[in-house]
Backbone as ProteinMPNN parsed JSONL, in Angstrom:
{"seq_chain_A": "XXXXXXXXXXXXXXXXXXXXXXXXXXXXXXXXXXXXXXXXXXXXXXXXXXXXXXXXXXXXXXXXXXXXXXXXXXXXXXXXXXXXXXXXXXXXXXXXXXXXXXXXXXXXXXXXXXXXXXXXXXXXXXXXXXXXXXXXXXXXXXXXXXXXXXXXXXX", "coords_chain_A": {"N_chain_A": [[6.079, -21.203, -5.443], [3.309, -21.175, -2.831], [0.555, -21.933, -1.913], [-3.025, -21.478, -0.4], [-3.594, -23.453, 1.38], [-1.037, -24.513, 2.386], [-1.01, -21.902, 3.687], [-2.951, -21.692, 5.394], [-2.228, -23.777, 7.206], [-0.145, -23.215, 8.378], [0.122, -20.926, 9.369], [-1.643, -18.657, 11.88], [-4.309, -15.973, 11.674], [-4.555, -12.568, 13.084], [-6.889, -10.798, 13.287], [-7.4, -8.433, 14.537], [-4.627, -7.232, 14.594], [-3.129, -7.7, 11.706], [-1.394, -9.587, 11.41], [0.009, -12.192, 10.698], [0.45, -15.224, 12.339], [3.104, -17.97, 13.46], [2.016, -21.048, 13.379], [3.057, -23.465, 13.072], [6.539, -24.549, 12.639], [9.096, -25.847, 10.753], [11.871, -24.954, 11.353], [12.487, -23.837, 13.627], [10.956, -24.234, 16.324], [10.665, -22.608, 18.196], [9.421, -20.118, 17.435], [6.894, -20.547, 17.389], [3.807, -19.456, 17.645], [4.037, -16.782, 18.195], [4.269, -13.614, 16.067], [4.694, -13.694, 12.479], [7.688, -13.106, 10.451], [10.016, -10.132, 9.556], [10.798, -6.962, 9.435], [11.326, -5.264, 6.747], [12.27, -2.149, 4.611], [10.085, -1.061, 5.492], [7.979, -2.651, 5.23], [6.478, -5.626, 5.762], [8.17, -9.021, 5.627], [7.871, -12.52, 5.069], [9.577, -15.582, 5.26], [8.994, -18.513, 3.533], [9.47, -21.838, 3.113], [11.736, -21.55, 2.088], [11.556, -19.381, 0.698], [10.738, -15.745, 0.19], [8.168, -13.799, 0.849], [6.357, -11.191, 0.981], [4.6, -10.062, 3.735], [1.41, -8.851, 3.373], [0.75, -10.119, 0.869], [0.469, -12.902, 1.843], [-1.408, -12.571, 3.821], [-3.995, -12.053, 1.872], [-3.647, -14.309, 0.682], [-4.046, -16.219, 2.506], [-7.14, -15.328, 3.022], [-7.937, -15.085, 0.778], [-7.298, -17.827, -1.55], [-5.915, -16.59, -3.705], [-3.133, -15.32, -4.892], [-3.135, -11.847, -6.124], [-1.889, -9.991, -8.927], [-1.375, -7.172, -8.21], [-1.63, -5.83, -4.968], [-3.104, -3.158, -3.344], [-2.643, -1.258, -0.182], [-5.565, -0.043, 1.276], [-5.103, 2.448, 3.327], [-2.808, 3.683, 2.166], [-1.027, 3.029, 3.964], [1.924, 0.969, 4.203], [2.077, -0.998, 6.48], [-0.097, -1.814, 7.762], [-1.342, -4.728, 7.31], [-4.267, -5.496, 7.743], [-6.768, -7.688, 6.599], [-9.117, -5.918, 5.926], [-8.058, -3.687, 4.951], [-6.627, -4.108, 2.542], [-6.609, -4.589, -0.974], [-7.581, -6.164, -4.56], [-5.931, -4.428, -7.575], [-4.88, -3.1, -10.205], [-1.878, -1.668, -11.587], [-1.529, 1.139, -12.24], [-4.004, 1.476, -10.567], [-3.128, 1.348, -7.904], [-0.487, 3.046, -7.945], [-1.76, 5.611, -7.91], [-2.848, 5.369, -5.76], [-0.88, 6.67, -3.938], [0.8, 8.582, -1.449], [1.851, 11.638, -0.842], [4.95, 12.488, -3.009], [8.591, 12.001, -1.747], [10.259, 14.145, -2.165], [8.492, 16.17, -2.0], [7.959, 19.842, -2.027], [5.6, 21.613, -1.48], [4.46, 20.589, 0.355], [1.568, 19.232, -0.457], [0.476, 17.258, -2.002], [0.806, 16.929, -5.827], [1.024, 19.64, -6.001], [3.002, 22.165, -7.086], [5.738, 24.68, -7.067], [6.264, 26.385, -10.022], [8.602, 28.112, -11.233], [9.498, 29.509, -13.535], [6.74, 30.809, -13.981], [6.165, 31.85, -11.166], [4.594, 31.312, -9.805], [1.838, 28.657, -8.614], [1.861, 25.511, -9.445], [-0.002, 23.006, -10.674], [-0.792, 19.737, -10.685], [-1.486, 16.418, -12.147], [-1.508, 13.08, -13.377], [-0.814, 14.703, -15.679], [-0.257, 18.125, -16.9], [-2.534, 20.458, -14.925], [-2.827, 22.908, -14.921], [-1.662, 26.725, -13.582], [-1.757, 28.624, -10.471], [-2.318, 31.192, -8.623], [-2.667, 30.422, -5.591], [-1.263, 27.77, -3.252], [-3.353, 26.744, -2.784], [-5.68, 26.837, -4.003], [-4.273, 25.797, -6.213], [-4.179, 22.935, -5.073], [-6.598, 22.149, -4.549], [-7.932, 22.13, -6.951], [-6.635, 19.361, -8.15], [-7.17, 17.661, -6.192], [-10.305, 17.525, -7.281], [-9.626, 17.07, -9.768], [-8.761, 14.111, -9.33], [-10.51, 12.757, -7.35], [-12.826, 12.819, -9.426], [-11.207, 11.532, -12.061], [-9.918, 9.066, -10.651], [-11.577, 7.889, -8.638], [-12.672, 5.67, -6.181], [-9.71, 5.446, -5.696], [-8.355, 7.387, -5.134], [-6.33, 9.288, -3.592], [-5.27, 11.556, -1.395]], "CA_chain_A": [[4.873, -20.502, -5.012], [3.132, -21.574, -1.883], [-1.303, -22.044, -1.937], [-3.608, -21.276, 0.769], [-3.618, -24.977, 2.309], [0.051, -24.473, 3.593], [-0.795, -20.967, 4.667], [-3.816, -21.942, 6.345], [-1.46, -25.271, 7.85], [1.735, -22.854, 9.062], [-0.312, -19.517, 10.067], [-3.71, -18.264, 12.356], [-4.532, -14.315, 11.326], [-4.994, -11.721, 14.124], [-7.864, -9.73, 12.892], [-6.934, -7.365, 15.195], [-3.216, -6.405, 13.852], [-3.499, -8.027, 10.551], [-0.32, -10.299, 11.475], [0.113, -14.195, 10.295], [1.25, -16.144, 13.735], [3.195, -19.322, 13.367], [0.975, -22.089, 14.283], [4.192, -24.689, 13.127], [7.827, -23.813, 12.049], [10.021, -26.69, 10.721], [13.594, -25.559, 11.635], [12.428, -22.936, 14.732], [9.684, -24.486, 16.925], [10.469, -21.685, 19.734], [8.634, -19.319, 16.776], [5.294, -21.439, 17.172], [2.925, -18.357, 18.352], [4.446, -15.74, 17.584], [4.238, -13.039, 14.911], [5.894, -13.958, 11.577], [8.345, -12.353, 9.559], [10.988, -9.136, 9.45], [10.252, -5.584, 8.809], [12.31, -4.175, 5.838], [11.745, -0.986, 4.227], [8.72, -0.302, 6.311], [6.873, -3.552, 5.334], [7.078, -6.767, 6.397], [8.669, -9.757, 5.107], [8.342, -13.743, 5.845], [10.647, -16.821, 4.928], [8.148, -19.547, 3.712], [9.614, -22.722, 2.265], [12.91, -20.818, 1.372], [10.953, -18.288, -0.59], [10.516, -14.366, 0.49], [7.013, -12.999, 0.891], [5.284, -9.847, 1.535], [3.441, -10.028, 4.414], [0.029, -8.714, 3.273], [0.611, -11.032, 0.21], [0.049, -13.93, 2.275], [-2.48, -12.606, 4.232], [-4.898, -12.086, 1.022], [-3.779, -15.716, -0.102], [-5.051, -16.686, 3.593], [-8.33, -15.271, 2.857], [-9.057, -15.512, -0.791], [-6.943, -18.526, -1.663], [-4.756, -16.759, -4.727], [-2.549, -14.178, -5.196], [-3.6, -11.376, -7.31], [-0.498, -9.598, -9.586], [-0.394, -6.334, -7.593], [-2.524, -5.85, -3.693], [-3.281, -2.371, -2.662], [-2.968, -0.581, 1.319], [-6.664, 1.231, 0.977], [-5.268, 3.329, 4.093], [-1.876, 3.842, 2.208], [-0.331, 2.507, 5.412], [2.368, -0.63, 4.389], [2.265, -1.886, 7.596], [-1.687, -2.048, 7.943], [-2.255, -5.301, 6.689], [-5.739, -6.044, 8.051], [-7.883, -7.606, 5.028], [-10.26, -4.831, 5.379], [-7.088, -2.624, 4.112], [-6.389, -4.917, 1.039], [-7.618, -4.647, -1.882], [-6.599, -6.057, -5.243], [-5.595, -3.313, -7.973], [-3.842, -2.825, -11.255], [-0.423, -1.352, -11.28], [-1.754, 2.02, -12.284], [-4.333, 2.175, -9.358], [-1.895, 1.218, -7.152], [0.101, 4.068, -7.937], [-2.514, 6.599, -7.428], [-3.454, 5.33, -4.121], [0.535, 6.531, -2.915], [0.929, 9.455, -1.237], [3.059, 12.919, -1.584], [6.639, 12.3, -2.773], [9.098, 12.222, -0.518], [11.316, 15.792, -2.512], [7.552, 17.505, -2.222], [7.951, 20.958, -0.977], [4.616, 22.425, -0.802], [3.405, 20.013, 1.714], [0.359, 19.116, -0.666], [0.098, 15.932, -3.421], [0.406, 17.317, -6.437], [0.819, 20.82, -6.309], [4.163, 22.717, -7.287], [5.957, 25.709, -7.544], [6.752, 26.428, -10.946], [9.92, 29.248, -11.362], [9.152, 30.831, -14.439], [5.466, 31.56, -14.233], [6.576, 32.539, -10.162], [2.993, 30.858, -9.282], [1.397, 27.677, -7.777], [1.544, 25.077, -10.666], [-1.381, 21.578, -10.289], [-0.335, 18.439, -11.651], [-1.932, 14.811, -11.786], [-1.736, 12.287, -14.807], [-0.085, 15.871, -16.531], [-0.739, 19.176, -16.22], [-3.519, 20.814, -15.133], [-2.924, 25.11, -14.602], [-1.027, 27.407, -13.038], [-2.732, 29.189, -9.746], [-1.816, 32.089, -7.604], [-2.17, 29.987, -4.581], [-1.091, 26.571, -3.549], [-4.504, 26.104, -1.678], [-6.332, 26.894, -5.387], [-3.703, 24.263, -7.008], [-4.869, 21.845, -4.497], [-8.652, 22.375, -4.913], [-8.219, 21.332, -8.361], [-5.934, 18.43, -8.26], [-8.381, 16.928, -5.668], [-11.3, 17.776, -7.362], [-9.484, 15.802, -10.758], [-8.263, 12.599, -8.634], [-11.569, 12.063, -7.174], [-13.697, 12.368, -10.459], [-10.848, 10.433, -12.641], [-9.363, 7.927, -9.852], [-12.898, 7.207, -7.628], [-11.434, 4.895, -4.979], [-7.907, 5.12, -5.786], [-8.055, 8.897, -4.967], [-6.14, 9.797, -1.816], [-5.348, 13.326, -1.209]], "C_chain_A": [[4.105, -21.396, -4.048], [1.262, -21.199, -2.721], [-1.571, -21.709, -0.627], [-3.641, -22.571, 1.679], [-2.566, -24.543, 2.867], [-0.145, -23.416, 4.06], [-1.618, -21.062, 5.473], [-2.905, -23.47, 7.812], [-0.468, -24.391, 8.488], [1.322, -21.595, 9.907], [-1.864, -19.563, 10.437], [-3.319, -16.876, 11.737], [-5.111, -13.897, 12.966], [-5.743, -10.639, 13.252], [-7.68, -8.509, 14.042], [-5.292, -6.458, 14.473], [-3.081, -6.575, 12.559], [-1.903, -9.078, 10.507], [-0.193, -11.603, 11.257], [1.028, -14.476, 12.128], [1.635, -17.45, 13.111], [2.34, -20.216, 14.43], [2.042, -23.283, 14.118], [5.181, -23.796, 11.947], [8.645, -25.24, 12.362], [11.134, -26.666, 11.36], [13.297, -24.918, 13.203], [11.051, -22.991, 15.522], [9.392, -23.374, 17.937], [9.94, -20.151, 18.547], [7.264, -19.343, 17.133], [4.715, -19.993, 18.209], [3.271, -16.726, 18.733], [4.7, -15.378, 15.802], [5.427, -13.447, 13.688], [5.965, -12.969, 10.533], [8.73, -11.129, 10.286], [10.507, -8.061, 8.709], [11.601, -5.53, 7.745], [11.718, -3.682, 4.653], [10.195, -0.661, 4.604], [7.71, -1.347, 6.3], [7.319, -4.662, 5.929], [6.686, -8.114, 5.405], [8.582, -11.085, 5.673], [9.153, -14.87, 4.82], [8.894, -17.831, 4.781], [8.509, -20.671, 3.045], [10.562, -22.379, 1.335], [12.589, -19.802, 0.645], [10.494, -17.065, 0.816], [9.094, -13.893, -0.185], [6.578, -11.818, 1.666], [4.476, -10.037, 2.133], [1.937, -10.095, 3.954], [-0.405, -9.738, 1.933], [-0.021, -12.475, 0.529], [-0.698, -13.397, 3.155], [-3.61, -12.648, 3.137], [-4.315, -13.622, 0.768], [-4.311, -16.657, 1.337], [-6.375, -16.509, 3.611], [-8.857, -15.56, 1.649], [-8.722, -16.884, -1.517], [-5.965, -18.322, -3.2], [-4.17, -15.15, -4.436], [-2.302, -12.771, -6.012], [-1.695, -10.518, -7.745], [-0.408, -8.123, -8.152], [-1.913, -5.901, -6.582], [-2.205, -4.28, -3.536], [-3.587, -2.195, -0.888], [-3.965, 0.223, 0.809], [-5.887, 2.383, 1.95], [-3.878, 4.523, 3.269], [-0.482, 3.596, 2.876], [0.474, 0.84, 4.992], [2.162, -1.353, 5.174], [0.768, -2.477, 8.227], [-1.878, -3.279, 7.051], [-3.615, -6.147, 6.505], [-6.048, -6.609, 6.487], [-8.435, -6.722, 5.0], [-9.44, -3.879, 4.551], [-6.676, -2.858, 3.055], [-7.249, -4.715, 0.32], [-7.027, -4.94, -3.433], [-6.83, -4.87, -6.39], [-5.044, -3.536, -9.669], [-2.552, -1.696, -10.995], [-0.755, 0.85, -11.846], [-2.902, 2.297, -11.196], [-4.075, 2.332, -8.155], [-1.066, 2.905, -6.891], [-0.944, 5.667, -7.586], [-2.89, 7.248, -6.04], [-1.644, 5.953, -3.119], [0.59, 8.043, -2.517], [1.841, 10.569, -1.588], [4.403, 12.117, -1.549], [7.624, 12.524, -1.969], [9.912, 14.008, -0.82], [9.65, 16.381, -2.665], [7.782, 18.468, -1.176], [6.907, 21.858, -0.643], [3.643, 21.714, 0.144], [2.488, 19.453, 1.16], [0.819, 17.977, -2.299], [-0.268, 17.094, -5.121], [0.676, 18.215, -7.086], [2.798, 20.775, -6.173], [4.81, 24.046, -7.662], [7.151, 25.821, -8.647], [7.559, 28.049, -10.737], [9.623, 29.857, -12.139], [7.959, 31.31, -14.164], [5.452, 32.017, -12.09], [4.791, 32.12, -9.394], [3.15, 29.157, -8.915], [1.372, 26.366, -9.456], [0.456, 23.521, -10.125], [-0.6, 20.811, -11.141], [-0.646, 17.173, -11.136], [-1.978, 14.66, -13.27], [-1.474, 13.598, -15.569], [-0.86, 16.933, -15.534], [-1.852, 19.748, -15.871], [-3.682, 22.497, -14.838], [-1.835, 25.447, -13.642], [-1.65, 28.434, -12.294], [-1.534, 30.259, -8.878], [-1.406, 31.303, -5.881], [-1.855, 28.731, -4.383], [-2.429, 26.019, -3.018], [-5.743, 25.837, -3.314], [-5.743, 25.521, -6.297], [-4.019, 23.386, -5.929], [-5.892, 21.322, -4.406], [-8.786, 21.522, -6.333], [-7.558, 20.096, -9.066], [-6.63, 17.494, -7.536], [-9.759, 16.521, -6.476], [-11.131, 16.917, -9.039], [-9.406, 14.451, -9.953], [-9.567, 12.459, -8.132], [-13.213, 12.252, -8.378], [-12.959, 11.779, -11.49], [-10.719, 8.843, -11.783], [-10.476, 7.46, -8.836], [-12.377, 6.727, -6.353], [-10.256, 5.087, -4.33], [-7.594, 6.411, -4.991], [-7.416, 8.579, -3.547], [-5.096, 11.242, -1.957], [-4.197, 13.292, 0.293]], "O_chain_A": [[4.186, -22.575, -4.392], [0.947, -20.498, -3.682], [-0.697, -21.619, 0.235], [-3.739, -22.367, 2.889], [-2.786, -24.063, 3.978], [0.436, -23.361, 5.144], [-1.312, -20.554, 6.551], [-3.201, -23.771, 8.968], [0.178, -25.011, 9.333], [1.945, -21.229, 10.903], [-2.84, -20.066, 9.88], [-2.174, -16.655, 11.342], [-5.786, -14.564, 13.75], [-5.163, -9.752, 12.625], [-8.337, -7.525, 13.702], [-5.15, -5.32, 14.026], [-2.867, -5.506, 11.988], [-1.389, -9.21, 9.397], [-0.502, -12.134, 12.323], [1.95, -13.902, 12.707], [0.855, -18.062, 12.383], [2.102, -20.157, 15.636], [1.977, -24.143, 14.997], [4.959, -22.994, 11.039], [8.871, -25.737, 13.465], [11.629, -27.656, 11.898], [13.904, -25.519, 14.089], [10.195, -22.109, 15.461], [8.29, -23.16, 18.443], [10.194, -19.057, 19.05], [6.55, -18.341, 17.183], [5.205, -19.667, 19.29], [2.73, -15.863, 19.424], [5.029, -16.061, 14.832], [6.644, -13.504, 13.857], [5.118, -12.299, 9.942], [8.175, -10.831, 11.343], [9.938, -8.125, 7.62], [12.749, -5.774, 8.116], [10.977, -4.276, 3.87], [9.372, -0.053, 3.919], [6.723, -1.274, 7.032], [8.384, -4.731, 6.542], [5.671, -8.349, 4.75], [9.118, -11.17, 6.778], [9.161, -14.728, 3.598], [7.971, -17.838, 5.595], [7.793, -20.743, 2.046], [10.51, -22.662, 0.139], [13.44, -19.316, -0.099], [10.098, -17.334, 1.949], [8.908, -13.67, -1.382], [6.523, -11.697, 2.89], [3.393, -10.249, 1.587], [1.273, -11.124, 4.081], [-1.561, -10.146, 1.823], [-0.782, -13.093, -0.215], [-0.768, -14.43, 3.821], [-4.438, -13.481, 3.506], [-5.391, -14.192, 0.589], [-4.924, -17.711, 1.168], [-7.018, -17.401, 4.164], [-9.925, -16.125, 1.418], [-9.674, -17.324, -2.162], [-5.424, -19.257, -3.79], [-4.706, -14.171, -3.915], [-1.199, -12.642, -6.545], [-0.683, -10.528, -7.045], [0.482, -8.126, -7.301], [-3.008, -5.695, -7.104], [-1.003, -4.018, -3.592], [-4.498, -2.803, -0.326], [-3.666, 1.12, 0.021], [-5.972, 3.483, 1.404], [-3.806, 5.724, 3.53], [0.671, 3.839, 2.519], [-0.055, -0.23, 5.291], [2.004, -2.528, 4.84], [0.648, -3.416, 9.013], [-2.526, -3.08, 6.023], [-3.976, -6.987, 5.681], [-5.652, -6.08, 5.448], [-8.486, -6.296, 3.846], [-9.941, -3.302, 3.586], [-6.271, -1.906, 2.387], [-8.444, -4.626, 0.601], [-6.108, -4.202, -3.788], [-7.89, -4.26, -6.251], [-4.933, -4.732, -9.939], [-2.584, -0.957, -10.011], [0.151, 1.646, -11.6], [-2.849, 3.46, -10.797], [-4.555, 3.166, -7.388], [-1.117, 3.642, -5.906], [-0.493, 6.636, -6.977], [-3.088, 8.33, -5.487], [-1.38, 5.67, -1.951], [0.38, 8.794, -3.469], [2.57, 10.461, -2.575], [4.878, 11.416, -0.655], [7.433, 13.546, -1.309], [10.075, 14.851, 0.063], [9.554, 17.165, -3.609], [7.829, 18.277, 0.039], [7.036, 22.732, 0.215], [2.531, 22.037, 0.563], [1.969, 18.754, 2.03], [1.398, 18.259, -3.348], [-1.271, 17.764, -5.369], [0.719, 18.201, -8.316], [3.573, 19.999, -5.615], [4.353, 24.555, -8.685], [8.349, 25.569, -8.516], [7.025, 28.972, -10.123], [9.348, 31.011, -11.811], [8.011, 32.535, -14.053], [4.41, 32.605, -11.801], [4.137, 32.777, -8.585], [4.205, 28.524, -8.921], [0.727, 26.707, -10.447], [0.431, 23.273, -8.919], [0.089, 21.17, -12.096], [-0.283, 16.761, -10.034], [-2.278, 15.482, -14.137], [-2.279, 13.54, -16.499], [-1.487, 16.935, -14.475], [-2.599, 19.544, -16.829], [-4.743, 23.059, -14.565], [-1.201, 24.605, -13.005], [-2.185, 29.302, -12.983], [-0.339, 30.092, -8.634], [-0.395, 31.47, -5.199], [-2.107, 28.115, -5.418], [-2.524, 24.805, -2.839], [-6.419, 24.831, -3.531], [-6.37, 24.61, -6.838], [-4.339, 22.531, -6.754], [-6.113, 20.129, -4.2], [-9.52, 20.582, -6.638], [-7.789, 19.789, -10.236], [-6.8, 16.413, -8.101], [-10.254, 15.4, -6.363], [-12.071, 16.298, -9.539], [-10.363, 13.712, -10.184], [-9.989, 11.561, -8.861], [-14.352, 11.873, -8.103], [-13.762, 11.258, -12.264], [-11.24, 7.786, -12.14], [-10.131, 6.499, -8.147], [-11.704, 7.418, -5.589], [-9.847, 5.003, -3.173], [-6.616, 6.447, -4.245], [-7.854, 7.85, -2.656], [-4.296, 11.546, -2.841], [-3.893, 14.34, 0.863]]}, "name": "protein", "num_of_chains": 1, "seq": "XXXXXXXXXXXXXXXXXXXXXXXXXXXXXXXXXXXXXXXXXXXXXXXXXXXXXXXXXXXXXXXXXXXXXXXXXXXXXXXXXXXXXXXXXXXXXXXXXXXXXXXXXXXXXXXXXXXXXXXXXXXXXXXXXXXXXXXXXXXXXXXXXXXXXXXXXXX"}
């Protein structure tokens, strides 16, 4: 595990993109000032001292000086990792803050069409009714997530 001294010693921050720059690179000096680390699966990844980090990981240990267990994207956006978009979390508000599944077919967080009852069905943290439309099951799946989840809510 790496501290904020070497990340403050190896990286500047672009408050503008939210990107770590090498400021010094042991084996690859022709890095020095340019962006560090490799995108994979949509986020981005750096090499630090043989060890694999999460980008926005080491940006919060650049600003706050530790690593909390699990960092929230406020925008939802992996690749946003400004600080203003960080935030740390528990592993259940984390999950809240993630958007529609990728197999959703009514377009809308949440909502589903249930087969037997041939209607709109709502669902967050369980069930919550079965509506004629999907615009009605969306009204009320919103209208739970931002009076249980506050923050976390994203729609």
């Amino acid at each position: 595990m790496t501290n904020q001294d070497e990340v403050l010693k190896r990286f500047s921050y672009d408050e503008t993109t939210g990107d770590l720059i090498w400021k010094t690179h042991r084996q690859r000096p022709d890095l020095i000032d340019t962006v560090a680390g490799s995108t994979h699966d949509g986020r981005k990844q750096i090499y630090l001292n043989c060890k694999k980090y999460w980008a926005y990981r080491l940006v919060w240990l650049f600003h706050h000086g530790y690593i909390p267990d699990m960092i929230d994207h406020i925008d939802g956006d992996p690749t946003n990792n400004r600080i203003e978009n960080l935030r740390e979390c528990t592993k259940s508000e984390n999950l809240r803050n993630r958007g529609k599944q990728k197999n959703n077919t009514s377009g809308l967080k949440g909502v589903y069409w249930n087969k037997r009852a041939n209607k709109w069905e709502a669902r967050c943290d369980g069930y919550l009714g079965i509506f004629e439309t999907k615009e009605e099951a969306a009204k009320v799946v919103q209208e739970y997530r931002e009076r249980n989840h506050g923050e976390f809510a994203h729609h």
